[in-house]
VMD Tcl script that draws the C-alpha trace (Angstrom):
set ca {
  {0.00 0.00 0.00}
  {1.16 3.38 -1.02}
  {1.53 6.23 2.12}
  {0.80 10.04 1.58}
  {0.98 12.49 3.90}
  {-1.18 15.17 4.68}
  {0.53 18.58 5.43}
  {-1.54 18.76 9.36}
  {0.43 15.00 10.07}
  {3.88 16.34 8.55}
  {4.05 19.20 11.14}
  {2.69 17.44 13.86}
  {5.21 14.51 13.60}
  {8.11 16.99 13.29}
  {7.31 18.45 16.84}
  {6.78 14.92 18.16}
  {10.56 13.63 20.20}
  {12.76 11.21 18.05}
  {11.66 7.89 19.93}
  {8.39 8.71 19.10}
  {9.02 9.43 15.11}
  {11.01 5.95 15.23}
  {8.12 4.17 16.75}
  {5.81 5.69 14.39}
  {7.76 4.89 11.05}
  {8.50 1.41 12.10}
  {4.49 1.24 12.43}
  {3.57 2.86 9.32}
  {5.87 0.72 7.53}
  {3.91 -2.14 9.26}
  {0.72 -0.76 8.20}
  {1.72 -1.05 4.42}
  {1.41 -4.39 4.63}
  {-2.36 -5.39 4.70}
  {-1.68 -8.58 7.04}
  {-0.46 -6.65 9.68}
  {-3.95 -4.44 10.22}
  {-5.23 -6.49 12.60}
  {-2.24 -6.09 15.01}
  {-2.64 -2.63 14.49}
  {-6.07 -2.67 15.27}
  {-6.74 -0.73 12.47}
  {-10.56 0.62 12.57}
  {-13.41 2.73 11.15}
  {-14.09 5.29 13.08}
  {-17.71 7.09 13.85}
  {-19.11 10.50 14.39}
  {-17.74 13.24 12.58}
  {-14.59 10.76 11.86}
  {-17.05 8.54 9.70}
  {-15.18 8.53 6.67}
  {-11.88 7.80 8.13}
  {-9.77 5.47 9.78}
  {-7.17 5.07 12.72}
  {-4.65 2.50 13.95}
  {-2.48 2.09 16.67}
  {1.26 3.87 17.36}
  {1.26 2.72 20.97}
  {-1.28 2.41 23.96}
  {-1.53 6.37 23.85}
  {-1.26 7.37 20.05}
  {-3.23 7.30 17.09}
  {-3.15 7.65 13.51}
  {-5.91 8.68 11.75}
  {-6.01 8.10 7.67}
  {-8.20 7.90 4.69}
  {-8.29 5.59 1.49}
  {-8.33 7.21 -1.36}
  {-11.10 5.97 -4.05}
  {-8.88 7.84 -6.49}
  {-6.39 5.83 -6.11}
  {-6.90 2.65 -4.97}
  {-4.35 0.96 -2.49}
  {-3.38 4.25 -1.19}
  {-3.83 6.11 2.35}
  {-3.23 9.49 3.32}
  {-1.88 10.02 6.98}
  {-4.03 13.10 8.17}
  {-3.26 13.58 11.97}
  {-1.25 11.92 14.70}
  {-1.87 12.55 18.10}
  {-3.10 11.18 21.56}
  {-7.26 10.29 21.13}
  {-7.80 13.68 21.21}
  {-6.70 13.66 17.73}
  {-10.77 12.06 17.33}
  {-12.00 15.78 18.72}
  {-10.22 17.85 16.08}
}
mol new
graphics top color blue
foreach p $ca { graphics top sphere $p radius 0.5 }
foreach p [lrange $ca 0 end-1] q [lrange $ca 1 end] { graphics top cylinder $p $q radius 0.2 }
display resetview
């Protein structure tokens, strides 16, 4: 699966400390790979999130993403944070 980045996850993750960017890459490098979603625990999310996704980082920190039905087998990181990235 193909990664983009949305500009709002780029900035976030650059004021994020450098164990935490590790962690994360080694996860979204994971989360390429569609037999690793389940470890993840990669989920639809509800609400105003409807349309988008999330998986795991750690026990405190999310990802939330999109597919994009322009271009199939592709997701597009939009924010990173603690689960108050769900009240943005």
């Amino acid at each position: 699966m193909k990664v983009l980045y949305a500009p709002s996850f780029v900035r976030k993750y650059k004021n994020l400390p450098h164990s935490l960017q590790l962690e994360i890459r080694e996860k979204i490098a994971l989360f390429q790979h569609k037999e690793n979603h389940q470890t993840l625990h990669v989920h639809k999310l509800r609400g105003k999130l409807k349309d988008q996704y999330s998986f795991r980082v750690n026990y405190k920190f999310r990802v939330v993403f999109i597919y994009t039905p322009e271009m199939p087998k592709t997701a597009i990181l939009m924010a990173i944070g603690d689960h108050d990235v769900y009240n943005r």
